[in-house]
C-alpha positions in Angstrom: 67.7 95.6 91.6 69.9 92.4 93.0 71.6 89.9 91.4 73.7 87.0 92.6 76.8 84.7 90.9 77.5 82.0 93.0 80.9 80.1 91.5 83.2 77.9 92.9 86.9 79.5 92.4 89.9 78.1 92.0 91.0 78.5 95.9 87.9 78.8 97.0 83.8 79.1 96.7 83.3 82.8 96.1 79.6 84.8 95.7 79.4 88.2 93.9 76.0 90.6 95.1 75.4 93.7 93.0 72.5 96.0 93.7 71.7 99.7 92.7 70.7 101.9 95.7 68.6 105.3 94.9 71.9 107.4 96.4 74.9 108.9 95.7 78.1 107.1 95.8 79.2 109.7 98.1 76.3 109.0 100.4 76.7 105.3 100.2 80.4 105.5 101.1 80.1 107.9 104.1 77.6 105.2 105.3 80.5 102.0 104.6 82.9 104.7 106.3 81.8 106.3 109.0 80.6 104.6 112.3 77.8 106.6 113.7 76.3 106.1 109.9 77.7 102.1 109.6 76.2 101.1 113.0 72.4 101.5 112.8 72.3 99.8 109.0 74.7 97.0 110.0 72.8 96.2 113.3 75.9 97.1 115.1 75.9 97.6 119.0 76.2 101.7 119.5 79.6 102.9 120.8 81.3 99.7 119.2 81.8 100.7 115.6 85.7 102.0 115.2 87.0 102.9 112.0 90.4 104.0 110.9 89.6 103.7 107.0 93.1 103.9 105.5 95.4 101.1 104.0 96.3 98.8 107.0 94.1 100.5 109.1 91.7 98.9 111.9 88.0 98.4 112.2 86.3 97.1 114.8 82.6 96.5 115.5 80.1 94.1 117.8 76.9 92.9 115.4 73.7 92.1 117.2 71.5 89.1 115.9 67.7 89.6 115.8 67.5 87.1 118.8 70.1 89.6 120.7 73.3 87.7 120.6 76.4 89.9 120.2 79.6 88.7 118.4 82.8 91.0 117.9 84.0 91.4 114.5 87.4 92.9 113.8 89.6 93.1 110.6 91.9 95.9 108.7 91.5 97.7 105.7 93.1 96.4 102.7 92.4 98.9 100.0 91.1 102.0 100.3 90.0 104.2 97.1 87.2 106.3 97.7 84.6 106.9 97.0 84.9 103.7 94.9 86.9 100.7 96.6 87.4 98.7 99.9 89.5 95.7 100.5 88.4 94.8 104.1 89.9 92.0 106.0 88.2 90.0 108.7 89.7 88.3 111.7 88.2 85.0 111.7 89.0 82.5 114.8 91.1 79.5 113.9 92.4 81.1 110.9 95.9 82.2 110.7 94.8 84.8 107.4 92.4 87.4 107.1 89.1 86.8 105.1 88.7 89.5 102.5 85.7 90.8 101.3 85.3 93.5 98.3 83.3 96.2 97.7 83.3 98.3 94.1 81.1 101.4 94.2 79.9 102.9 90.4 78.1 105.7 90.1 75.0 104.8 88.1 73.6 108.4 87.2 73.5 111.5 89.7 71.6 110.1 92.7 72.1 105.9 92.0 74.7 103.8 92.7 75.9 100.1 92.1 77.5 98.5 94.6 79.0 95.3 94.2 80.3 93.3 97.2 82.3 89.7 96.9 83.8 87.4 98.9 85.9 84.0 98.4 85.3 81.6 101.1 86.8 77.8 101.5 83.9 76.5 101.5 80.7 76.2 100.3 79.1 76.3 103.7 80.9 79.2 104.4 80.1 80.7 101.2 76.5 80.8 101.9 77.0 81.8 105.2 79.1 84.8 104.1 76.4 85.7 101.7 73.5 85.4 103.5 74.9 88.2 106.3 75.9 90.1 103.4 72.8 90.2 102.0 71.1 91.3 104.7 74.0 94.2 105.3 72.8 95.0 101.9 69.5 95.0 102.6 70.1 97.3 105.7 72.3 99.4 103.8 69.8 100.1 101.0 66.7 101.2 103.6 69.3 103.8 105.4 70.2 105.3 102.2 67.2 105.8 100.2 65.4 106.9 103.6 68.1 109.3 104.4 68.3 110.9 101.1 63.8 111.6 101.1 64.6 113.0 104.9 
């Protein structure tokens, strides 16, 4: 299940994507936490995922595009509550303030889980940018989980 809500915000053009995943909360937040689970779903270079998931913490990671470009990503956690909550910010160039991007976890029965992920961006390029990569982090995310948990 996916669903979208595109709306422009008052400081901003933000996007909302829910989906329900065939996994536990607990599985689908080891695999947001952890980088040896976070790289292979996220298309992340191996070796380059780093994690420190705590409240002002650092995260690090270098994403490869299907055509093999590489582009570092770094940011800091924001919020932590788990199993339910992360706050990440991102390091974007040119911008003197992080980008933040939410993601709410709710268990949906004993083996499903809703996970909504939102973003505010300044603009609606960037917006549709910002939800087309996390769509397809979704996407990832969704085949690692339901295949891990039939393994």
């Amino acid at each position: 299940m996916s669903s979208t809500d595109q709306t422009p915000a008052a400081d901003g053009f933000s996007y909302t994507l829910t989906r329900t995943l065939d996994a536990p909360v607990a599985r689908v937040w080891r695999a947001w936490t952890t980088p040896e689970q976070y790289a292979p779903w996220a298309h992340a270079a191996p070796g380059s995922v780093e994690m420190d998931v705590r409240p002002g913490g650092a995260w690090k990671a270098t994403m490869l595009t299907p055509d093999g470009d590489a582009f570092p990503l770094t940011g800091s956690y924001v919020e932590v509550t788990e199993p339910s909550r992360l706050v990440l910010g991102m390091d974007l160039p040119g911008r003197p303030d992080q980008v933040t991007m939410t993601l709410q976890l709710t268990e949906r029965g004993p083996a499903r889980t809703e996970i909504t992920l939102s973003q505010t961006c300044d603009t609606a390029e960037e917006r549709n940018m910002a939800e087309q990569g996390s769509g397809m982090l979704l996407d990832g995310l969704a085949g690692y989980v339901t295949e891990d948990t039939r393994s």
